[in-house]
C-alpha atoms as a printed R data frame, in Angstrom:
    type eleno elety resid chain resno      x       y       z
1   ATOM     1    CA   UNK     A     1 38.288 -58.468 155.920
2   ATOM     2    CA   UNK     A     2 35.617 -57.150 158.334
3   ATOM     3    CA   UNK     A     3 32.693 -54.986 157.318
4   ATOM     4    CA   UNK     A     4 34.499 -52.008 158.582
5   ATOM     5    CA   UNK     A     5 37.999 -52.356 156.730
6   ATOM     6    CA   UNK     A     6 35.617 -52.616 153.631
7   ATOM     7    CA   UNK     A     7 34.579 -48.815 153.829
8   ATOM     8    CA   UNK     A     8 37.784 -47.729 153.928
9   ATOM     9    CA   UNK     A     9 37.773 -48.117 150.097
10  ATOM    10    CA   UNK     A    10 35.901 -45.085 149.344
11  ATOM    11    CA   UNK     A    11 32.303 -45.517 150.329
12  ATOM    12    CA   UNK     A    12 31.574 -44.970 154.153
13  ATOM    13    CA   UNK     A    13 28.634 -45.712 156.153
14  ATOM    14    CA   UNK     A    14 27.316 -42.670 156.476
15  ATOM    15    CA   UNK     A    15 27.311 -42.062 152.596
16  ATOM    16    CA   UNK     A    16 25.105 -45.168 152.238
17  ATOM    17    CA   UNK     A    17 23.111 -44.317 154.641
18  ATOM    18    CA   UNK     A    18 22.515 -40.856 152.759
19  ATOM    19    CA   UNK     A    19 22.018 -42.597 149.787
20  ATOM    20    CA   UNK     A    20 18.984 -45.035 150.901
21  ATOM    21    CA   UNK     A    21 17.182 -41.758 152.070
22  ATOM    22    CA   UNK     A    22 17.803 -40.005 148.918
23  ATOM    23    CA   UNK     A    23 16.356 -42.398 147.261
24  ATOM    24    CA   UNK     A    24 13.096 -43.547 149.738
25  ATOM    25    CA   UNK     A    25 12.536 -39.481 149.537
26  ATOM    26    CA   UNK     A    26 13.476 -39.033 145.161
27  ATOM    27    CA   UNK     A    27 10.979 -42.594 144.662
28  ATOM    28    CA   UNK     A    28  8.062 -41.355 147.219
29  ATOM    29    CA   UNK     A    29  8.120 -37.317 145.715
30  ATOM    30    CA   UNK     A    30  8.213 -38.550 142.596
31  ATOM    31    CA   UNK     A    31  4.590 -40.891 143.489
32  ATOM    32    CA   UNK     A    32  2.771 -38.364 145.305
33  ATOM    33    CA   UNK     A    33  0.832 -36.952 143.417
34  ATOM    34    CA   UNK     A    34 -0.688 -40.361 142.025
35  ATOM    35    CA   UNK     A    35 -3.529 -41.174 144.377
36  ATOM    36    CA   UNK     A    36 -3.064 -44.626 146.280
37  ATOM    37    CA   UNK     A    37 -4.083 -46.457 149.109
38  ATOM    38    CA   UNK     A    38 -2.605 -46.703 152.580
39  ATOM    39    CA   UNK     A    39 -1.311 -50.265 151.636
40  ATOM    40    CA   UNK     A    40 -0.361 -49.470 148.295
41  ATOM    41    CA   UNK     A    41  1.970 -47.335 149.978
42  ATOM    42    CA   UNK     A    42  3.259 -49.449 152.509
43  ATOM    43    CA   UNK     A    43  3.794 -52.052 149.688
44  ATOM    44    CA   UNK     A    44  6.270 -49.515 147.667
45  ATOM    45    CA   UNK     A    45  7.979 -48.432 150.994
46  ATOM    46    CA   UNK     A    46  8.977 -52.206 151.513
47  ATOM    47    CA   UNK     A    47  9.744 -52.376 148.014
48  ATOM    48    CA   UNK     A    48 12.296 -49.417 147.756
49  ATOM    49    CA   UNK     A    49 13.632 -50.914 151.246
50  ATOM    50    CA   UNK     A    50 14.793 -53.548 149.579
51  ATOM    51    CA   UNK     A    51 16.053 -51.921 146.234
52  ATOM    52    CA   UNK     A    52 18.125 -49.691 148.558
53  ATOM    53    CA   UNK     A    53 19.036 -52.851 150.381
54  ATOM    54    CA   UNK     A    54 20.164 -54.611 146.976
55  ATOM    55    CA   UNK     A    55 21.901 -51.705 145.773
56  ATOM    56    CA   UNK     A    56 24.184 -51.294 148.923
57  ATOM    57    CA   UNK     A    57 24.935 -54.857 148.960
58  ATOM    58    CA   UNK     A    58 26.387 -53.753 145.274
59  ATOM    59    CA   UNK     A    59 27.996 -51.499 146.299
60  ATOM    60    CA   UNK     A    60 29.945 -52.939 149.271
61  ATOM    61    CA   UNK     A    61 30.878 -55.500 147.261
62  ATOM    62    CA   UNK     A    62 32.500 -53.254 144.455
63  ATOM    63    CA   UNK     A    63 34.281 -51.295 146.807
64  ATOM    64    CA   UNK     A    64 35.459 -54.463 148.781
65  ATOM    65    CA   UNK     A    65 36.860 -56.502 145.470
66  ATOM    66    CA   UNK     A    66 40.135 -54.404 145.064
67  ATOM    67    CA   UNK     A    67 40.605 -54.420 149.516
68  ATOM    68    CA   UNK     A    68 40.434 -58.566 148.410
69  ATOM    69    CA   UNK     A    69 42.894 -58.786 146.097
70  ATOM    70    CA   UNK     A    70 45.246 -56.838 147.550
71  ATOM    71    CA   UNK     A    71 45.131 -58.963 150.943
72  ATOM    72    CA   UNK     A    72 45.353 -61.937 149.100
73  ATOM    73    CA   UNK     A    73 48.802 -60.698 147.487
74  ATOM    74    CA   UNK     A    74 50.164 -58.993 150.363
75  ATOM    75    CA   UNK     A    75 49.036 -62.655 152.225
76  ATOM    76    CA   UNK     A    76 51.454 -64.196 149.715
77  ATOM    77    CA   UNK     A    77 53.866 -61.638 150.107
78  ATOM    78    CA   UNK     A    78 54.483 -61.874 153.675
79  ATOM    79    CA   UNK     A    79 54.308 -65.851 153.430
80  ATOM    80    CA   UNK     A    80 57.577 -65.974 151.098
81  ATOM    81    CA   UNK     A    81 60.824 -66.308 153.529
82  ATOM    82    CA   UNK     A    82 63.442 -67.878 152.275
83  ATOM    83    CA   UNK     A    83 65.338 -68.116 155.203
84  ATOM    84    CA   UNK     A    84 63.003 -70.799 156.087
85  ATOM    85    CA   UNK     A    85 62.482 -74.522 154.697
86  ATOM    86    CA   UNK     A    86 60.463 -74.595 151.493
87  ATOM    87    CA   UNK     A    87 57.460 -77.128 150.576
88  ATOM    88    CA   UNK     A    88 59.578 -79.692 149.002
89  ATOM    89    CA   UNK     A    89 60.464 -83.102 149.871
90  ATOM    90    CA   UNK     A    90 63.893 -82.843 150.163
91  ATOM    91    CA   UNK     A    91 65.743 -86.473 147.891
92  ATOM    92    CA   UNK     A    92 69.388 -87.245 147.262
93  ATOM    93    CA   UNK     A    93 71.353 -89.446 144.908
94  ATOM    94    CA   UNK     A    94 75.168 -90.190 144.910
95  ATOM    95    CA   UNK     A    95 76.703 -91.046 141.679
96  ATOM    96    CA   UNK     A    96 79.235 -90.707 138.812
97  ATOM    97    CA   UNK     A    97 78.848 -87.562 136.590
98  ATOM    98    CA   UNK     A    98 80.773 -88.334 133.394
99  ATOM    99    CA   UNK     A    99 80.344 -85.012 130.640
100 ATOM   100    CA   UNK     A   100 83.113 -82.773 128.802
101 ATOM   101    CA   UNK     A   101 85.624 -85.183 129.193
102 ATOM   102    CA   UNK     A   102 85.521 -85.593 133.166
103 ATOM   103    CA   UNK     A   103 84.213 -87.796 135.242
104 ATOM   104    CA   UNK     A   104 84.077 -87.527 139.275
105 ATOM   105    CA   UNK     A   105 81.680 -88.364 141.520
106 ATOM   106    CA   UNK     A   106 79.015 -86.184 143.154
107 ATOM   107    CA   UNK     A   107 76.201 -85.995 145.020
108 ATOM   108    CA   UNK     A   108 72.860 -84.523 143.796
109 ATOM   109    CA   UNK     A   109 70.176 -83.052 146.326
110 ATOM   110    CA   UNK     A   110 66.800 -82.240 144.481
111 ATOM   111    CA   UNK     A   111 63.379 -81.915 144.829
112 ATOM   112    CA   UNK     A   112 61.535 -84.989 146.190
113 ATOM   113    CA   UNK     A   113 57.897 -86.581 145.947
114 ATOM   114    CA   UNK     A   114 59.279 -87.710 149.401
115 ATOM   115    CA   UNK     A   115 62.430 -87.254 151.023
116 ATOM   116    CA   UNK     A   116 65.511 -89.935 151.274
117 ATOM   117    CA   UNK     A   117 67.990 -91.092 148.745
118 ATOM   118    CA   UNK     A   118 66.898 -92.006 145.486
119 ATOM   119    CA   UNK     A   119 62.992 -91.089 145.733
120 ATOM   120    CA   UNK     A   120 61.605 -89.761 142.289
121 ATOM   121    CA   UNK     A   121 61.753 -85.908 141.602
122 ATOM   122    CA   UNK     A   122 59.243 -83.958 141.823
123 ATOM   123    CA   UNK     A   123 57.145 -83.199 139.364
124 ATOM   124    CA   UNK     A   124 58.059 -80.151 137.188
125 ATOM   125    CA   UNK     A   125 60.962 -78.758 135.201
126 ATOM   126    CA   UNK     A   126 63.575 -77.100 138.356
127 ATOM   127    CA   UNK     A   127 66.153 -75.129 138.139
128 ATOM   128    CA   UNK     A   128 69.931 -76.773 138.605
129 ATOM   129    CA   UNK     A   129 72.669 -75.351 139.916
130 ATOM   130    CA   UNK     A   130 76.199 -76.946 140.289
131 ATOM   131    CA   UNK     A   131 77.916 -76.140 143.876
132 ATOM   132    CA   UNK     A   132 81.737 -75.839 144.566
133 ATOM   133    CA   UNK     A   133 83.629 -77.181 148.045
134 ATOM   134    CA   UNK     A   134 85.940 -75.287 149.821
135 ATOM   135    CA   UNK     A   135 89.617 -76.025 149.747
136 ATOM   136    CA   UNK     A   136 90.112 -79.581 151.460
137 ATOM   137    CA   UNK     A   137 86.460 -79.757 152.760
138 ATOM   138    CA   UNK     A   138 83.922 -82.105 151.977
139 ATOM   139    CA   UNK     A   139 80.978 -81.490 150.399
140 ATOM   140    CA   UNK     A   140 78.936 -83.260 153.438
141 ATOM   141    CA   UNK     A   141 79.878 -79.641 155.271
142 ATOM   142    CA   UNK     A   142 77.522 -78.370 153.243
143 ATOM   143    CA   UNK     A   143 74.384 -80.201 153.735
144 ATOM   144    CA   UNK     A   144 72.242 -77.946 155.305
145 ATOM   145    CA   UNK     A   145 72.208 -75.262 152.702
146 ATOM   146    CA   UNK     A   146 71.658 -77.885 149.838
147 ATOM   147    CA   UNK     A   147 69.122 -79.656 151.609
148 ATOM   148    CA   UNK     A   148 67.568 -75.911 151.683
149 ATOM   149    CA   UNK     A   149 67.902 -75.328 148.435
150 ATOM   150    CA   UNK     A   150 66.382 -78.909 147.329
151 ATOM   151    CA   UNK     A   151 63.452 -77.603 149.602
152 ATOM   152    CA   UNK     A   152 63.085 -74.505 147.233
153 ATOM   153    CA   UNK     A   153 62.620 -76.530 144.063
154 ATOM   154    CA   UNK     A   154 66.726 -76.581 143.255
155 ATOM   155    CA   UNK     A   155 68.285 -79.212 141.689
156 ATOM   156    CA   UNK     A   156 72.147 -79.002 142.998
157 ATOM   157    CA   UNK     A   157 75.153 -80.778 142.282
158 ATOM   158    CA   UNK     A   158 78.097 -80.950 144.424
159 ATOM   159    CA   UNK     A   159 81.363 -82.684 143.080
160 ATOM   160    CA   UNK     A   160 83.742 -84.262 145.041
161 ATOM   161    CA   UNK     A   161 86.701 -83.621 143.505
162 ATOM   162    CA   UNK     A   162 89.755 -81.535 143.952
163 ATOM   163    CA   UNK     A   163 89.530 -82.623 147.466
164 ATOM   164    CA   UNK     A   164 93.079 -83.000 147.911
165 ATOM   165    CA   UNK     A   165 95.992 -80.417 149.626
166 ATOM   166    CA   UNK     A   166 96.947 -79.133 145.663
167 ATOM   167    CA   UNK     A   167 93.623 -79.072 143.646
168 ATOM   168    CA   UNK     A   168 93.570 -77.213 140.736
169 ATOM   169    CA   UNK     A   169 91.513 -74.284 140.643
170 ATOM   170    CA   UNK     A   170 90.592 -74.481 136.239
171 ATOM   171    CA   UNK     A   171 90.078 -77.935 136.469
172 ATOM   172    CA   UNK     A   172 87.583 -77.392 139.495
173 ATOM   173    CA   UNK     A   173 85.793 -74.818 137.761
174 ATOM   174    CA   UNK     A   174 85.463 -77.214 134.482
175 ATOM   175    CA   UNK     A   175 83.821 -79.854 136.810
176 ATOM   176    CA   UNK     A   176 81.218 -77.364 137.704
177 ATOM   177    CA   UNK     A   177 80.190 -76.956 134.246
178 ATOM   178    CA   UNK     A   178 80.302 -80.484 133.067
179 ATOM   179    CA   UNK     A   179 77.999 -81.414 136.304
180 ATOM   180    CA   UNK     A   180 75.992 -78.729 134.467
181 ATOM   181    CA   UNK     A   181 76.494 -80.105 131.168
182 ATOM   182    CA   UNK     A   182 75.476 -84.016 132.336
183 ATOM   183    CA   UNK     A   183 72.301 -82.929 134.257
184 ATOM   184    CA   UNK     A   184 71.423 -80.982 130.856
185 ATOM   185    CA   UNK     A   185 72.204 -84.527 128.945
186 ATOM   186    CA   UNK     A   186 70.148 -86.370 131.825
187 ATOM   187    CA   UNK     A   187 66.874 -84.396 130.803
188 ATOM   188    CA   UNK     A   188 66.564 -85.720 128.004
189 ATOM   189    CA   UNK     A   189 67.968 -89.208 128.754
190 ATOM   190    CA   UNK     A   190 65.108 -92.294 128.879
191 ATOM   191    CA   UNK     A   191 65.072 -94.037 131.732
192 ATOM   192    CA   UNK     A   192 67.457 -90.998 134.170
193 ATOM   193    CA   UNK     A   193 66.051 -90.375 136.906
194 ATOM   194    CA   UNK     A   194 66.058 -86.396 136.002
195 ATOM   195    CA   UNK     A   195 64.686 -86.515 132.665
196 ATOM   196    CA   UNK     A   196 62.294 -84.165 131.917
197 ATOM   197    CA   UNK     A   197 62.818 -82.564 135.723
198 ATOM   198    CA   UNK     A   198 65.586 -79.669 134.960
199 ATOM   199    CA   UNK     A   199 64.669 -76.553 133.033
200 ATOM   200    CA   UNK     A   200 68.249 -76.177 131.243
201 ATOM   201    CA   UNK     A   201 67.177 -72.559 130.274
202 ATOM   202    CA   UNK     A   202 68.130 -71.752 134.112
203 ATOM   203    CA   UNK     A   203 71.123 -73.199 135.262
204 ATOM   204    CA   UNK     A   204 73.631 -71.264 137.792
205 ATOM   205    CA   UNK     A   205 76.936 -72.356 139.682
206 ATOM   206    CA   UNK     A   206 77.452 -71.576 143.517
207 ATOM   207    CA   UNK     A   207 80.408 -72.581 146.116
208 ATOM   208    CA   UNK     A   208 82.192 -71.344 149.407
209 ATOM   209    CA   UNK     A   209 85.885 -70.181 149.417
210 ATOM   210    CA   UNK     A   210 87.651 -71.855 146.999
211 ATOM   211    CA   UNK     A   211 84.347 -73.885 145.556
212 ATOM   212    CA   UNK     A   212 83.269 -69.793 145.111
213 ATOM   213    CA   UNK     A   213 86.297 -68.318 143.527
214 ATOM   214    CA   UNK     A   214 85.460 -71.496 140.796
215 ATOM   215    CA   UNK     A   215 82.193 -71.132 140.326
216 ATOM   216    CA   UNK     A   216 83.146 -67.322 138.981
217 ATOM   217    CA   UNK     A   217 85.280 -68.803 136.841
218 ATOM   218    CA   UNK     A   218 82.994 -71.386 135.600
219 ATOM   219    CA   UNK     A   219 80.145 -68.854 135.034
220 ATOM   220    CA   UNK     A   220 82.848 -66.470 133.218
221 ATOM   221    CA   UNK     A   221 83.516 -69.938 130.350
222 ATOM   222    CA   UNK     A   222 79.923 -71.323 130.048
223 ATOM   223    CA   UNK     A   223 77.085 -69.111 128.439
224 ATOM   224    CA   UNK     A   224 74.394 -71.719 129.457
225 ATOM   225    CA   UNK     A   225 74.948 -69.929 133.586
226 ATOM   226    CA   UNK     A   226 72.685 -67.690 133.960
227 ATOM   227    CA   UNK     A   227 73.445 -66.544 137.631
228 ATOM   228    CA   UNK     A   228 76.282 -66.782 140.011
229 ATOM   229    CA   UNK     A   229 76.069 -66.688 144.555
230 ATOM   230    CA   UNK     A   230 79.267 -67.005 146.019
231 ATOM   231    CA   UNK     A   231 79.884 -67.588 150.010
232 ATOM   232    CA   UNK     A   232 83.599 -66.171 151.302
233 ATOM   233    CA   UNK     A   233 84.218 -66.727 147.844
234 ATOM   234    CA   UNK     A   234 88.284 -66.795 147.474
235 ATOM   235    CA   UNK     A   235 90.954 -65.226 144.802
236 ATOM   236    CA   UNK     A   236 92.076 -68.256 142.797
237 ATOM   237    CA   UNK     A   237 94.230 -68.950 139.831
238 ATOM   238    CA   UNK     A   238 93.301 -68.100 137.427
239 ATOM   239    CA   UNK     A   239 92.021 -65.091 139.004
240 ATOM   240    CA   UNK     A   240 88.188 -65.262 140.216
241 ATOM   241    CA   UNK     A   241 88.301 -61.062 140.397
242 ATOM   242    CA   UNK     A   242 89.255 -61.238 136.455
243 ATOM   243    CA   UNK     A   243 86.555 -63.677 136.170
244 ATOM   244    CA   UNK     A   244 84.181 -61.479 137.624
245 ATOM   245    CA   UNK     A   245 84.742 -58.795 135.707
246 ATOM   246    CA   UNK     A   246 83.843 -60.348 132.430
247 ATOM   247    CA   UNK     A   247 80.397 -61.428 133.632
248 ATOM   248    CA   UNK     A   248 76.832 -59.938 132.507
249 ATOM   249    CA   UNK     A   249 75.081 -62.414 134.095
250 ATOM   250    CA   UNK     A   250 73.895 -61.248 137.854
251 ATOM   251    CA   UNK     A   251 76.220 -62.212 140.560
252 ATOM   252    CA   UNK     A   252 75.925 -62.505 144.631
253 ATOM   253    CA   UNK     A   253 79.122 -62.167 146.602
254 ATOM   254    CA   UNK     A   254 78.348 -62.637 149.792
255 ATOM   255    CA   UNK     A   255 80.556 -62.525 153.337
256 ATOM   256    CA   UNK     A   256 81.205 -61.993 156.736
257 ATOM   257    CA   UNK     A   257 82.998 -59.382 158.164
258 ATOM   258    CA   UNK     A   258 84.676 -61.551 160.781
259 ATOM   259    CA   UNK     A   259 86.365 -64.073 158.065
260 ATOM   260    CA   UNK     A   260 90.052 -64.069 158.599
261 ATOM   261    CA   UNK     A   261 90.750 -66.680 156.051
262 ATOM   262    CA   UNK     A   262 89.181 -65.016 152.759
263 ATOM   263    CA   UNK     A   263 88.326 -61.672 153.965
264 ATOM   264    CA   UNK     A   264 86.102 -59.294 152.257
265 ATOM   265    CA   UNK     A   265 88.171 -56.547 151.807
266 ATOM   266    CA   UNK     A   266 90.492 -58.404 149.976
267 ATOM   267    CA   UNK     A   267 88.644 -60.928 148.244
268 ATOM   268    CA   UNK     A   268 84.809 -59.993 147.697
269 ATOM   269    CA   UNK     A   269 84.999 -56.740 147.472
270 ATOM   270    CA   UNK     A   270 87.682 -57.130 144.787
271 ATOM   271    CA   UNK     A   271 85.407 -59.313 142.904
272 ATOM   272    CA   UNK     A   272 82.277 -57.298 143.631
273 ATOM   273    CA   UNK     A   273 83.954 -54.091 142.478
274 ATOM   274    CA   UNK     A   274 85.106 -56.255 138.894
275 ATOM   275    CA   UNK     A   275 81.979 -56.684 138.251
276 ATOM   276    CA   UNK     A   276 79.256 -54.810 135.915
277 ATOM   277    CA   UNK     A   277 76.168 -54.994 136.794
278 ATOM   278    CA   UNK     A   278 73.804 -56.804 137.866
279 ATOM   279    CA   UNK     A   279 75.492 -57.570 141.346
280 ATOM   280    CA   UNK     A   280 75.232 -57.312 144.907
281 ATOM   281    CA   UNK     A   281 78.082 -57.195 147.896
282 ATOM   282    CA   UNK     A   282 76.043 -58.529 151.324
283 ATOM   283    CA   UNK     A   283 78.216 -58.594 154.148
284 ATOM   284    CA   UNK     A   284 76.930 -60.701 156.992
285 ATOM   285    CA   UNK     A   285 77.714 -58.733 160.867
286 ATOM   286    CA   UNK     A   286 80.337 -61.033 162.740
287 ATOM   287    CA   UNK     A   287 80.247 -63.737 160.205
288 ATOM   288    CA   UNK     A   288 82.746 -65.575 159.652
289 ATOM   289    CA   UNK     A   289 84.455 -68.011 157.023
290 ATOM   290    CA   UNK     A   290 83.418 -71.313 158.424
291 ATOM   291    CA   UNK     A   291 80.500 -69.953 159.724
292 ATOM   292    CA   UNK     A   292 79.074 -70.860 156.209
293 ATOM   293    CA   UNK     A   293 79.495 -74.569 157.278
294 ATOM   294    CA   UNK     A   294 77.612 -77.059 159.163
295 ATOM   295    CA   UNK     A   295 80.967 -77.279 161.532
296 ATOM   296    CA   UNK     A   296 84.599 -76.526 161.868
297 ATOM   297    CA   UNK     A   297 87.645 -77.978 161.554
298 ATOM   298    CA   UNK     A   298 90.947 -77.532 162.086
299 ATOM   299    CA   UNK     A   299 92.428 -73.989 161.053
300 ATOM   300    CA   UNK     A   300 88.674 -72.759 160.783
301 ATOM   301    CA   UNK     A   301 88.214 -68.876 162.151
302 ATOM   302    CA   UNK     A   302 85.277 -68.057 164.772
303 ATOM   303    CA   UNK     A   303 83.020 -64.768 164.622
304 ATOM   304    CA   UNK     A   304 80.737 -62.653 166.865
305 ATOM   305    CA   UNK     A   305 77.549 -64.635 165.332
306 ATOM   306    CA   UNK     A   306 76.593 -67.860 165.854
307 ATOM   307    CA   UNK     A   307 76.443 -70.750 163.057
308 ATOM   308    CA   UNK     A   308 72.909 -70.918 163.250
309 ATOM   309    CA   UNK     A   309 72.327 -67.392 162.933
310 ATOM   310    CA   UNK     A   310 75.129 -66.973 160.048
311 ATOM   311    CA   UNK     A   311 73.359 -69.739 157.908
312 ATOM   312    CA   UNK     A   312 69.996 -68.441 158.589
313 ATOM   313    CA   UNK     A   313 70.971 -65.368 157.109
314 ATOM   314    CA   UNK     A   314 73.003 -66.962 154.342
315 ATOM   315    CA   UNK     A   315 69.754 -69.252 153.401
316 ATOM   316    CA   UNK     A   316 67.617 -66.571 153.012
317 ATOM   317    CA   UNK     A   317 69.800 -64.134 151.228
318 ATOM   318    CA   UNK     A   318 71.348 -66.952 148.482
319 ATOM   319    CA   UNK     A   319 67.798 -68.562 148.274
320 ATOM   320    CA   UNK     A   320 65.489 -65.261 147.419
321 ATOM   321    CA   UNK     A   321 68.730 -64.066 145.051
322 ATOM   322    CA   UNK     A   322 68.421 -67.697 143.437
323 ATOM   323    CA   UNK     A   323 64.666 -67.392 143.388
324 ATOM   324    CA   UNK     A   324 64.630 -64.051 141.676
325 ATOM   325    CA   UNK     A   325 67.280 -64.859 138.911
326 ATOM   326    CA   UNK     A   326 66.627 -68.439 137.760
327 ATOM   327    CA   UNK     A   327 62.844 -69.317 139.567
328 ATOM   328    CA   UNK     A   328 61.745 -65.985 137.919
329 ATOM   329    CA   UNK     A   329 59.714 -65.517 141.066
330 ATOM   330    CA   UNK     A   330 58.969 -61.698 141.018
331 ATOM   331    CA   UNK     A   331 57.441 -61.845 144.464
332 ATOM   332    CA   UNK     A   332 61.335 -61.887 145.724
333 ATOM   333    CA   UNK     A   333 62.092 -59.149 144.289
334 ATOM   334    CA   UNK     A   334 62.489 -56.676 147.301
335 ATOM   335    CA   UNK     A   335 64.276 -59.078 149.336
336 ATOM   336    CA   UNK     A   336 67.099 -58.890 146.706
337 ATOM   337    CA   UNK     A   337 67.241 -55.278 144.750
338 ATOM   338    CA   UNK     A   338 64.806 -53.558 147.264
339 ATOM   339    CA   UNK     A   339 64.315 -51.992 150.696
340 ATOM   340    CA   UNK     A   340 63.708 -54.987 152.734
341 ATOM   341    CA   UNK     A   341 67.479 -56.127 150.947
342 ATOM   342    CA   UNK     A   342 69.014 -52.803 152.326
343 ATOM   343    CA   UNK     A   343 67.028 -53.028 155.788
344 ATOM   344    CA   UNK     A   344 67.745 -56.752 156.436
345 ATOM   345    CA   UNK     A   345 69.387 -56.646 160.102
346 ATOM   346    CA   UNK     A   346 72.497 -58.218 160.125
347 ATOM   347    CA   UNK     A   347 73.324 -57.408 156.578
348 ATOM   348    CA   UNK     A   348 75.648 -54.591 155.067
349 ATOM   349    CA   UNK     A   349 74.032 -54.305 151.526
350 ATOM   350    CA   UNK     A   350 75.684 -52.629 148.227
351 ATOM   351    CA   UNK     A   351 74.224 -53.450 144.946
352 ATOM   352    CA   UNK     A   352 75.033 -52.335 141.292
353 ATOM   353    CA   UNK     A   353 71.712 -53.188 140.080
């Protein structure tokens, strides 16, 4: 902060200026009438010079202290985006997951002291989430956003199974939970890679389309969720808009207004409208359902965004929500419940907060 930004905190110039004459004029009345010698007096001029010198420097620095702190915090502030990749190594593992009486197999993206397959996690206790596929889609069409999330300090799961033409919806929705149930178990396992690395206290469930519409229903039979973001998440059966509405937990529904597959007004509105609050309808301009992917396939739908653009957007709206409700990173908070959340271009917002 320069010199002049520092009077701006309720001492200017000018007032110190009148305040070192003050007192030069209150010290030298108050010695006049003692007799001295020419260079006595020149002595106690140079003197209260540099009293008034030391008390100015005092006083700049009180008034500059708060002007500090609050650059420092509105530094941090405007350094949080996460639409953008976070500080983390980003490490995967592909393996069995065998809990509740289900075993499939899955790959885990996490938190890295450097990046590749199989590298140690970082160190710390992360929150995990457990991600759902969309119907007949693998879950390698969703790498970017998990590699994002790994970035942000998320552990993630992300079954493969129900990958067929006639998954079941319940059975998907149970996977979710037991990947959430066996990283819970690996925590406290000897020798796992993840033990002592998840902080089971914060554990939430995500997943596009059909992988969303499960998740719902997953967070609406496990207790230990404690936050749900959906992308073009679908009605399933059992229903994913029932589902919703017997949630307390705070849930992200999140769209585009382009999908032709699992539109909003038919599908995440539903569920957003279910739902008590906490929760939060954002409806991405143009997007569109495969937009949420790294590609498309065969019967996907196009919008008036592009991919990149879409999955910017969705990065940094699931990421800050995730941040907010299981990293317990306050900072966030405006770029979920606040004004830069109803200002985001791009974005229609509603929120039941």
């Amino acid at each position: 902060m320069t010199a002049h930004g520092a009077w701006n905190h309720g001492v200017t110039q000018v007032q110190l200026d009148i305040l070192a004459t003050v007192l030069e004029s209150n010290c030298s009345d108050s010695t006049v009438t003692v007799p001295r010698p020419r260079e006595g007096d020149l002595v106690l001029r140079h003197v209260l010079r540099a009293l008034t010198a030391l008390l100015l420097t005092a006083v700049a620095a009180f008034t500059m202290a708060p002007a500090a702190g609050a650059h420092s915090a509105a530094a941090t502030a405007a350094a949080t985006d996460p639409s953008t990749t976070g500080s983390f190594a980003v490490a995967y593992s592909d393996l069995t997951v065998s809990a509740s009486g289900r075993s499939f197999s899955a790959r885990v993206w996490y938190p890295g002291t450097s990046a590749g397959a199989n590298a140690p996690v970082a160190p710390g206790a992360h929150p995990a989430l457990a991600f759902g596929h969309g119907f007949f889609q693998g879950i390698n069409q969703y790498e970017s956003l998990l590699k994002h999330y790994a970035s942000w300090g998320f552990i993630t799961v992300a079954p493969k199974s129900q990958g067929g033409l006639f998954p079941s919806h319940s059975t998907f929705a149970d996977d979710l939970n037991a990947a959430l149930t066996w990283l819970t178990a690996q925590n406290t396992t000897n020798g796992s890679r993840f033990a002592g690395a998840v902080n089971t206290g914060r554990l939430g469930v995500s997943g596009h389309s059909m992988g969303g519409g499960a998740a719902l229903i997953a967070a609406s039979r496990n207790p230990a969720v404690r936050s749900v973001s959906t992308l073009a998440a679908a009605e399933t059966n059992p229903s994913a808009v029932t589902a919703s509405g017997t949630l307390s937990v705070p849930a992200q529904y999140v769209g585009g207004s382009a999908d032709t597959i699992a539109g909003v007004a038919d599908n995440q509105q539903k569920m957003y409208n279910a739902k008590p609050a906490p929760t939060q309808l954002r409806v991405i301009t143009g997007g569109f359902h495969c937009g949420f992917e790294d590609s498309s396939g065969f019967g996907c739908d196009s919008g008036t965004i592009t991919r990149a653009a879409q999955q910017k957007l969705t990065q940094g709206i699931t990421t800050s929500f995730f941040l907010y409700t299981l990293g317990g990173d306050t900072s966030v908070y405006d770029q979920v419940w606040g004004s830069a959340a109803h200002n985001l271009a791009g974005v229609v917002y509603s929120a039941k907060p």
